[in-house]
TIROMAR-811674 format. One record per residue (C-alpha): residue number from 1; y, x, z. Coordinates in steps of 0.1 Angstrom, whole numbers. Example, Ala and Ser with C-alpha at 12.3 -4.5 7.8 and 13.67 -1.06 7.14 Angstrom:
! TIROMAR-811674
<atom><i>1</i><Y>-45</Y><X>123</X><Z>78</Z></atom>
<atom><i>2</i><Y>-11</Y><X>137</X><Z>71</Z></atom>
***
This chain:
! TIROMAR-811674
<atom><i>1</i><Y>38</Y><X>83</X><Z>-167</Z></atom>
<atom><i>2</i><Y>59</Y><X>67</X><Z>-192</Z></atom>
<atom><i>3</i><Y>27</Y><X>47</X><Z>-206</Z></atom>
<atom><i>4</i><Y>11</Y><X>41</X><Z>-175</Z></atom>
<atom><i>5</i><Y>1</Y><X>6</X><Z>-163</Z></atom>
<atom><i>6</i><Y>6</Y><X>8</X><Z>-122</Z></atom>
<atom><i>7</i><Y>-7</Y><X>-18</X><Z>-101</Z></atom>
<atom><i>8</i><Y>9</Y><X>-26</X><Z>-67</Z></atom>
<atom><i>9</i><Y>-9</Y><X>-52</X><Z>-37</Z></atom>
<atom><i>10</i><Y>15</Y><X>-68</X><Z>-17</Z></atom>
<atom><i>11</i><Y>45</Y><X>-62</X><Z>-33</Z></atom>
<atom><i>12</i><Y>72</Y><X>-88</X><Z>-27</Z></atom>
<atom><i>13</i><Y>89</Y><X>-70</X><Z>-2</Z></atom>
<atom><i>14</i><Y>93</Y><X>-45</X><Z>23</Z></atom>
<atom><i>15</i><Y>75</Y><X>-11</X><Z>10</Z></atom>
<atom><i>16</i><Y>54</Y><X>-27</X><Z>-18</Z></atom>
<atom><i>17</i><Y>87</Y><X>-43</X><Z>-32</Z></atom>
<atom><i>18</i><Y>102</Y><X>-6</X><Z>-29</Z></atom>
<atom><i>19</i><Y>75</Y><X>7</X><Z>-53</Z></atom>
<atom><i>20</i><Y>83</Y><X>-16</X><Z>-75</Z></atom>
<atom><i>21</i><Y>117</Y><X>-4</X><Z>-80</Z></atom>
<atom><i>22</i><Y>108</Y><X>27</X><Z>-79</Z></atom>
<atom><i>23</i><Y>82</Y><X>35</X><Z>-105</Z></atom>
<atom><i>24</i><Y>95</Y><X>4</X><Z>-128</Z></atom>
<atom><i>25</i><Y>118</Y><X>27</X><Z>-143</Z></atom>
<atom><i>26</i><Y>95</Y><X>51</X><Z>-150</Z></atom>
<atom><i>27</i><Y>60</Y><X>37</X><Z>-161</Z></atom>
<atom><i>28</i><Y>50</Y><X>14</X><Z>-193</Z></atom>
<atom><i>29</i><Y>41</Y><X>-14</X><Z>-170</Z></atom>
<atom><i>30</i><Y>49</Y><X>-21</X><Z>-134</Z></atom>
<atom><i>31</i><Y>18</Y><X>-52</X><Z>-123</Z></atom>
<atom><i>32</i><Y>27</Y><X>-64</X><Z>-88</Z></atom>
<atom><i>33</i><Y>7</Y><X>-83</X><Z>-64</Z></atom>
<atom><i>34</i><Y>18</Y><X>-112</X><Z>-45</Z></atom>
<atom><i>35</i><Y>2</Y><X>-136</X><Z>-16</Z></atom>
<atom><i>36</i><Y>26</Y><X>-166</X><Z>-31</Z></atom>
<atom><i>37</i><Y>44</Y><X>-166</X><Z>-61</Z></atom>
<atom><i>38</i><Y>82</Y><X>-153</X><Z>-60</Z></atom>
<atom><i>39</i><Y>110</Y><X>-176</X><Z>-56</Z></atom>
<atom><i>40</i><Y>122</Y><X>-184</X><Z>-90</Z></atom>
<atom><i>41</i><Y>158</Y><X>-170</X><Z>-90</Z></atom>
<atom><i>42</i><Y>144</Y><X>-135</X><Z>-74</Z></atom>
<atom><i>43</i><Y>116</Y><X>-135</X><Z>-105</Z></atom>
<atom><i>44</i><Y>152</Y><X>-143</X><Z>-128</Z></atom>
<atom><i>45</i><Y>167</Y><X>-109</X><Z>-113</Z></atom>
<atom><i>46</i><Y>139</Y><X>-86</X><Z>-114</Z></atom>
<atom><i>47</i><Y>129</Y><X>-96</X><Z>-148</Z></atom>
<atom><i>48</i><Y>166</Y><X>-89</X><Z>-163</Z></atom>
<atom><i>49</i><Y>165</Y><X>-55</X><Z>-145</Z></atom>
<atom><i>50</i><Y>130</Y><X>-44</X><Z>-151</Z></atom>
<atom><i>51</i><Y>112</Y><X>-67</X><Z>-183</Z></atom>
<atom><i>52</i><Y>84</Y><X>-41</X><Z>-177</Z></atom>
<atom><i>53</i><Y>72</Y><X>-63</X><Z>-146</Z></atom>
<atom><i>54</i><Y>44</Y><X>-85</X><Z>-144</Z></atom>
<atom><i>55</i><Y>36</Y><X>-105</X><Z>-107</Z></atom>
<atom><i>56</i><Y>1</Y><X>-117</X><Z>-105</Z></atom>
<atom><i>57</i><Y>-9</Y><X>-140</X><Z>-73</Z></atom>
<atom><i>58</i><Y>-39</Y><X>-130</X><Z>-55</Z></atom>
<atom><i>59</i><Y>-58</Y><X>-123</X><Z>-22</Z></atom>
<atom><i>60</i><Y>-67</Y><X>-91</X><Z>-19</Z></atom>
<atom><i>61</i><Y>-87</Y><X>-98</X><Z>6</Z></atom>
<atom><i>62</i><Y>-107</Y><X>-122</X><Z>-12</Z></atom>
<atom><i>63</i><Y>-136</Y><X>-100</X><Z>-33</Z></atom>
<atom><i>64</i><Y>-133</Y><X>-126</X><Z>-65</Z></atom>
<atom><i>65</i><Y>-98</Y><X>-129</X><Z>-60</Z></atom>
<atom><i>66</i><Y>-93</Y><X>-88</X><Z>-58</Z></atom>
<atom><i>67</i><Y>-120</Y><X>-87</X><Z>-86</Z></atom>
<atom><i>68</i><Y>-96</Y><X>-110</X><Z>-109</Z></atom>
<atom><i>69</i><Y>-68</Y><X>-94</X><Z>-104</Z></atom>
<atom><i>70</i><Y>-81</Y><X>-59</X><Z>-119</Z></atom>
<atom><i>71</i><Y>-95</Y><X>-82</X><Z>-150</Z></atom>
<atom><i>72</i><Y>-63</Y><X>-96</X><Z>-158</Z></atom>
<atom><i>73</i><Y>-44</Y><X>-63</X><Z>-158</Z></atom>
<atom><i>74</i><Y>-74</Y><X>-51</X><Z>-181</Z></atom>
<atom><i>75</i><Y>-75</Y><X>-85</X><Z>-203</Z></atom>
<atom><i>76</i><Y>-28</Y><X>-79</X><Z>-208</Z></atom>
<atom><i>77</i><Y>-27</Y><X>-44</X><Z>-210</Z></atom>
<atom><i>78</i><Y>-63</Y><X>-28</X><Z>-214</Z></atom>
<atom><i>79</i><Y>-59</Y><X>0</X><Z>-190</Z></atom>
<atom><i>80</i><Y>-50</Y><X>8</X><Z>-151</Z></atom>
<atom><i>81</i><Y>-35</Y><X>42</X><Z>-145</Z></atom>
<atom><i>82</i><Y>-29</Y><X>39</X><Z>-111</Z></atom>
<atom><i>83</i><Y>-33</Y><X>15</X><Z>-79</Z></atom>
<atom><i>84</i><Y>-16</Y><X>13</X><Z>-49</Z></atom>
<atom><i>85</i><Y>-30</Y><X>-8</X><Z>-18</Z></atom>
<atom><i>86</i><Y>4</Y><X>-17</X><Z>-1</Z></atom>
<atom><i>87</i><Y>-11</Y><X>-50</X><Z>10</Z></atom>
<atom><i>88</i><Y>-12</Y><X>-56</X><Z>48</Z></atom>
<atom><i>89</i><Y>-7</Y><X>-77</X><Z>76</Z></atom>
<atom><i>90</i><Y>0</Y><X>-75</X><Z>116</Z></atom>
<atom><i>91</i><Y>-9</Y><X>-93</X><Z>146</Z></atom>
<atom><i>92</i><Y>1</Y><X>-74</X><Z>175</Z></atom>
<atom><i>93</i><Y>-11</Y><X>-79</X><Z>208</Z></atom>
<atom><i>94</i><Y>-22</Y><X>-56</X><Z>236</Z></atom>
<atom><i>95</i><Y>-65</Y><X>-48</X><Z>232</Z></atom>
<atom><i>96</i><Y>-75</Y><X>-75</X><Z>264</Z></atom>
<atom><i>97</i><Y>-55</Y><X>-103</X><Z>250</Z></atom>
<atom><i>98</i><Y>-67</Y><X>-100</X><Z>215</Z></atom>
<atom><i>99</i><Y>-85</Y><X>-124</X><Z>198</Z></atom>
<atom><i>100</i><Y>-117</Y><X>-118</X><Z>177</Z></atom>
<atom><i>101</i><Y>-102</Y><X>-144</X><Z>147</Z></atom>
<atom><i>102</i><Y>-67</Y><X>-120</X><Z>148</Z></atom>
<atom><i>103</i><Y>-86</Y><X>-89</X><Z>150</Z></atom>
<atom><i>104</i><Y>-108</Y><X>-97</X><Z>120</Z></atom>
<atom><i>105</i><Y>-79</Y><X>-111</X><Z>103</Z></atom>
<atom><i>106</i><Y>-58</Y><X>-82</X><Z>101</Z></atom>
<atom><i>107</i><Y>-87</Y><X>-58</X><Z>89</Z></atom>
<atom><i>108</i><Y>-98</Y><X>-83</X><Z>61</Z></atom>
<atom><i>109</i><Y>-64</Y><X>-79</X><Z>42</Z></atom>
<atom><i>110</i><Y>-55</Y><X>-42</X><Z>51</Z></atom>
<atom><i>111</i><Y>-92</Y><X>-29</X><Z>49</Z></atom>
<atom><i>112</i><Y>-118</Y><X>-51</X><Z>33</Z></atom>
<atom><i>113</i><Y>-86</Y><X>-57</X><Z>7</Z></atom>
<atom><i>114</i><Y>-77</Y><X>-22</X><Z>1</Z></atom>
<atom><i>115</i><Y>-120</Y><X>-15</X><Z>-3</Z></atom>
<atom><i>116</i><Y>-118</Y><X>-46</X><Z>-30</Z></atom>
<atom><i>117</i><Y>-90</Y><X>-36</X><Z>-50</Z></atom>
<atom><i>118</i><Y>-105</Y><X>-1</X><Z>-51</Z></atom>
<atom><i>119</i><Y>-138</Y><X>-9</X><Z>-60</Z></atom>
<atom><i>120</i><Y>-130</Y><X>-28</X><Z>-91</Z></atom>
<atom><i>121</i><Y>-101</Y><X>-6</X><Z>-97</Z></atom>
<atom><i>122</i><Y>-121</Y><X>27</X><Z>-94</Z></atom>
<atom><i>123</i><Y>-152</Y><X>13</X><Z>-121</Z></atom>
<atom><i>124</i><Y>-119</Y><X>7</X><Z>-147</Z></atom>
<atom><i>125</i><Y>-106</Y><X>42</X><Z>-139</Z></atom>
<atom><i>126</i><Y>-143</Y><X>60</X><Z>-142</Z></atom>
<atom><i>127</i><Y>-147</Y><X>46</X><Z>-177</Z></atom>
<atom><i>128</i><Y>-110</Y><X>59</X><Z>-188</Z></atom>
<atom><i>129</i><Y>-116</Y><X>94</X><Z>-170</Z></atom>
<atom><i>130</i><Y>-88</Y><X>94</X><Z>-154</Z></atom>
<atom><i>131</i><Y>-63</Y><X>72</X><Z>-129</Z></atom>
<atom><i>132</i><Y>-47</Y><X>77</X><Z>-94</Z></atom>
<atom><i>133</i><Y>-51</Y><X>52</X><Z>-64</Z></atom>
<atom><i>134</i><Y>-26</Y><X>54</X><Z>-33</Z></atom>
<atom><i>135</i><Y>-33</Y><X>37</X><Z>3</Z></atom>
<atom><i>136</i><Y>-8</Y><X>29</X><Z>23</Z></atom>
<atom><i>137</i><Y>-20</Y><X>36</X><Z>61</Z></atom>
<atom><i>138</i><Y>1</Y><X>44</X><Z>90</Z></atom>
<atom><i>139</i><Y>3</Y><X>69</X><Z>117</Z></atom>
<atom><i>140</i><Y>-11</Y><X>44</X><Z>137</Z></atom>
<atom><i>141</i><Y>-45</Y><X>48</X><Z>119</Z></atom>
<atom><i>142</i><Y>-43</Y><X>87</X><Z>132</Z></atom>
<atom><i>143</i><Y>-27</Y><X>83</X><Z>170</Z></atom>
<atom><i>144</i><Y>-31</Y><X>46</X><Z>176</Z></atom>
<atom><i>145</i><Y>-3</Y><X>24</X><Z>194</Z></atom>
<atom><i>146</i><Y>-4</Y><X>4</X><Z>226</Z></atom>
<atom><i>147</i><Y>-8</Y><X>-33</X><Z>213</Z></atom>
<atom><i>148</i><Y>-19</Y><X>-28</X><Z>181</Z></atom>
<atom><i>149</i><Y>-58</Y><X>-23</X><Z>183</Z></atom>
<atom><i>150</i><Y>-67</Y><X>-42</X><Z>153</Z></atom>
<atom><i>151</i><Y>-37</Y><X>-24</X><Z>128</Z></atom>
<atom><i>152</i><Y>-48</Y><X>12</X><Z>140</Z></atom>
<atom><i>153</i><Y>-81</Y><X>3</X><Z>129</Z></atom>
<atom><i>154</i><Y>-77</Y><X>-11</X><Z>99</Z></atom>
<atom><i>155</i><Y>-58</Y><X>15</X><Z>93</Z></atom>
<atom><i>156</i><Y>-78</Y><X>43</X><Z>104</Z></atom>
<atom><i>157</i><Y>-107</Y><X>29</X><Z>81</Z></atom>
<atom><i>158</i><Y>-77</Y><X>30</X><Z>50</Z></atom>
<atom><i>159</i><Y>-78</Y><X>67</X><Z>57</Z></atom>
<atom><i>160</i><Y>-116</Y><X>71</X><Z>60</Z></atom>
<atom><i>161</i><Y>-122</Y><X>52</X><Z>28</Z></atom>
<atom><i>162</i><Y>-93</Y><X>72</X><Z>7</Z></atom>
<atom><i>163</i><Y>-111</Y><X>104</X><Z>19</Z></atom>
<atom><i>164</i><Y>-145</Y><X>91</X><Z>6</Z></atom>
<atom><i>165</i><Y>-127</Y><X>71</X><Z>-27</Z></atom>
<atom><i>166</i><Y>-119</Y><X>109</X><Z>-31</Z></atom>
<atom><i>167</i><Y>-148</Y><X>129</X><Z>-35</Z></atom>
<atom><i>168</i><Y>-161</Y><X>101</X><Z>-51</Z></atom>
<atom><i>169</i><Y>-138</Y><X>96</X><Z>-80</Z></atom>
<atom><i>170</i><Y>-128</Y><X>135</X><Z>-82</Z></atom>
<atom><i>171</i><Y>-161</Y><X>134</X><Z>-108</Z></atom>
<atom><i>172</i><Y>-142</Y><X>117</X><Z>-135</Z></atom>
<atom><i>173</i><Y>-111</Y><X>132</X><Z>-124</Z></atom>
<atom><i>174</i><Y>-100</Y><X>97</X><Z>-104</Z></atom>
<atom><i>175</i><Y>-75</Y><X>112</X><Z>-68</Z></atom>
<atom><i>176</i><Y>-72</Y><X>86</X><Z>-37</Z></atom>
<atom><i>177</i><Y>-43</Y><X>101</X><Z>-14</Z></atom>
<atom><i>178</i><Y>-27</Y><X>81</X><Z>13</Z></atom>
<atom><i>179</i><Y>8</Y><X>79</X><Z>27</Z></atom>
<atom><i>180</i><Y>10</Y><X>71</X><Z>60</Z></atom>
<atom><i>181</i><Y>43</Y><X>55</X><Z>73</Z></atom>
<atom><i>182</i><Y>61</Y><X>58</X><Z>108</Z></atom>
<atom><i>183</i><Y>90</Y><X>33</X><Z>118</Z></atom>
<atom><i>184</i><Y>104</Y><X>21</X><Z>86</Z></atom>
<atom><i>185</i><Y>129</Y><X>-9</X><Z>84</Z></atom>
<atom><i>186</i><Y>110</Y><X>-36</X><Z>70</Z></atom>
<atom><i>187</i><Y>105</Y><X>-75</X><Z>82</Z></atom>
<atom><i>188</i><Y>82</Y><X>-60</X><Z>110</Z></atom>
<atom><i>189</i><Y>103</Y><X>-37</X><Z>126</Z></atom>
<atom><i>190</i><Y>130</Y><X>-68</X><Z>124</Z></atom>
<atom><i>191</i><Y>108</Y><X>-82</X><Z>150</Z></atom>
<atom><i>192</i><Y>111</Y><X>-55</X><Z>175</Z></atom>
<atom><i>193</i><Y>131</Y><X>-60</X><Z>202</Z></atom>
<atom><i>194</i><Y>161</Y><X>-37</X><Z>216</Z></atom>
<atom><i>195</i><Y>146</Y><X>-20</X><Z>241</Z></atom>
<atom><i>196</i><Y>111</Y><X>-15</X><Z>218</Z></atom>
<atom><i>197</i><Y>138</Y><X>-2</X><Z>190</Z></atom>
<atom><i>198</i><Y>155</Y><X>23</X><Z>215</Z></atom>
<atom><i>199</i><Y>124</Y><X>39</X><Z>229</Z></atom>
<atom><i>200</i><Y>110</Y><X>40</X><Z>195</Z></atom>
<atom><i>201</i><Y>141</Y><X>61</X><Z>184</Z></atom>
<atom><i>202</i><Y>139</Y><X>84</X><Z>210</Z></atom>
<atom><i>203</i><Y>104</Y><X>95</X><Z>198</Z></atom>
<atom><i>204</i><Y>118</Y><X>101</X><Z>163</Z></atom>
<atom><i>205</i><Y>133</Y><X>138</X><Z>161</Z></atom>
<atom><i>206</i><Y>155</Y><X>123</X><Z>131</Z></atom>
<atom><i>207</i><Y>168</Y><X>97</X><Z>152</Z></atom>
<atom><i>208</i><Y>161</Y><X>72</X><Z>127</Z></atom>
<atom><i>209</i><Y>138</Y><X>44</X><Z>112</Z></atom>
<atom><i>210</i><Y>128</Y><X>53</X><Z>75</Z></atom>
<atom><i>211</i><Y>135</Y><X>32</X><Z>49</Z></atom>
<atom><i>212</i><Y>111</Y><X>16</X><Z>21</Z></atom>
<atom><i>213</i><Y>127</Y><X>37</X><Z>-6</Z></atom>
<atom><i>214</i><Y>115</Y><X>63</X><Z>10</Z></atom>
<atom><i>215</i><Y>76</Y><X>58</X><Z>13</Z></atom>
<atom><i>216</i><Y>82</Y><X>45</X><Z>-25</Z></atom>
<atom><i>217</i><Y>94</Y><X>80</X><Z>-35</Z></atom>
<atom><i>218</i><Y>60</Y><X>93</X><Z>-19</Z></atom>
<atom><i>219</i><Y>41</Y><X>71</X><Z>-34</Z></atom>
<atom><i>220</i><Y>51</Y><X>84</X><Z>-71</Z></atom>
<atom><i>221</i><Y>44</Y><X>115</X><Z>-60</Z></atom>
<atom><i>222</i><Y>12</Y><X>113</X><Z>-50</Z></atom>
<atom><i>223</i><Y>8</Y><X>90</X><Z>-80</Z></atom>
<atom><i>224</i><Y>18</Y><X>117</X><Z>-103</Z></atom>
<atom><i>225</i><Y>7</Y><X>149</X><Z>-89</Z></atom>
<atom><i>226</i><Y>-24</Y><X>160</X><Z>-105</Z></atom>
<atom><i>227</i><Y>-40</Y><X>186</X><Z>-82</Z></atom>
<atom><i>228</i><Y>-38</Y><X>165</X><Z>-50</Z></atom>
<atom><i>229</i><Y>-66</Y><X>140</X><Z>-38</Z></atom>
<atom><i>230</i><Y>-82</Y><X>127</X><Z>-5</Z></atom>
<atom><i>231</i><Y>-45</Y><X>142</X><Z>15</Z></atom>
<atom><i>232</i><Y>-25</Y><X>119</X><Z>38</Z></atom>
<atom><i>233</i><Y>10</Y><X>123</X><Z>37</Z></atom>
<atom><i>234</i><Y>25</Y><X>116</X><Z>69</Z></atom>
<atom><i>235</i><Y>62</Y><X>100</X><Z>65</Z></atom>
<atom><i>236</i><Y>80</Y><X>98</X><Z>100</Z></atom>
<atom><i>237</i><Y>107</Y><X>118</X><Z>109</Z></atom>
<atom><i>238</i><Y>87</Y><X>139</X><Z>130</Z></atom>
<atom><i>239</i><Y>79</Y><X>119</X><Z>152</Z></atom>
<atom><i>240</i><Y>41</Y><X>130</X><Z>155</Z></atom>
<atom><i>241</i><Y>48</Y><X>163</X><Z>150</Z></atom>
***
């Protein structure tokens, strides 16, 4: 991969920010997707450590916006090797209490933006032949959660469309895995509270939330390995097992 131009949605922190780190040291050129440009002393840092990083601002869930994105990568660098749709968002509240605004909201930048960056992704990756693209779901989008009706859905649509992305771009030898996260420590399991946190744990054989680093190290693999499409690799420390 030591040529390869990666592109990463959502990427200023949390899991997205992970795969940064992550693959920066081993690619050509690391492009990363924000919603809002990084502060400029954090953009300072991860320059000096990694001057193979480019951040481009965009909506992913915004078709022109998405659209743009995949034409600036080609315009700097004239090649995408590999995508992956990190961006999402959460609004959690139980089904009943829902509204239709927060429900749409959520599945415009986790699925309508994952479908946008793939469909202009995957028509860059069918002329070169070649390419990998990796959604990030959840194991919510296979067993759903109590209060989270419009992020299981969005998410089980992620894995629908990386099945069908698969078979699709598997004639130009193009492979669309997921990776689908349990409890990891990022800015949304922060907002858990202690009692959420403890009964969570006690679901998770390892006893443990996982940590960003580790869904990044996933996402390289299925990134590099060549005989693997339309697969979802649960990451959760058993606890669907």
């Amino acid at each position: 991969m030591t040529d390869d131009v990666i592109l990463i949605t959502g990427a200023a922190h949390g899991i997205g920010r992970a795969a940064v780190a992550q693959l920066a040291p081993q690619v050509g050129q690391v492009v990363m997707n924000v919603h809002h440009e990084l502060p400029a002393d954090d953009w300072a840092q991860l320059q000096a450590k990694w001057p193979n990083v480019t951040q481009l601002v965009g909506d992913v869930g915004d078709e022109t916006s998405a659209e743009q994105l995949v034409a600036t990568v080609m315009a700097r660098f004239g090649r995408l090797d590999g995508l992956v749709n990190n961006a999402g968002i959460t609004h959690d509240k139980l089904l009943t209490r829902l509204r239709g605004q927060d429900f749409a909201a959520v599945l415009q930048t986790n699925l309508v933006g994952t479908f946008n960056m793939t469909k202009y992704a995957l028509k860059v990756m069918q002329r070169q032949h070649r390419g990998a693209i990796v959604n990030v779901a959840s194991v919510v989008g296979l067993h759903g959660n109590i209060g989270q009706a419009n992020y299981a859905a969005s998410k089980a649509g992620v894995i629908g469309l990386t099945k069908t992305t698969a078979k699709e771009g598997a004639r130009r030898q193009i492979r669309c895995n997921a990776v689908a996260p349990g409890m990891i420590t990022t800015a949304m399991t922060d907002q858990l509270s202690e009692p959420v946190t403890t009964a969570a744990l006690a679901e998770i054989p390892l006893h443990r939330f996982g940590t960003p680093a580790e869904v990044a190290q996933v996402i390289q693999f299925l990134l590099q390995q060549p005989y693997l499409t339309g697969q979802v690799v649960t990451i959760d420390g058993g606890m669907t097992i």
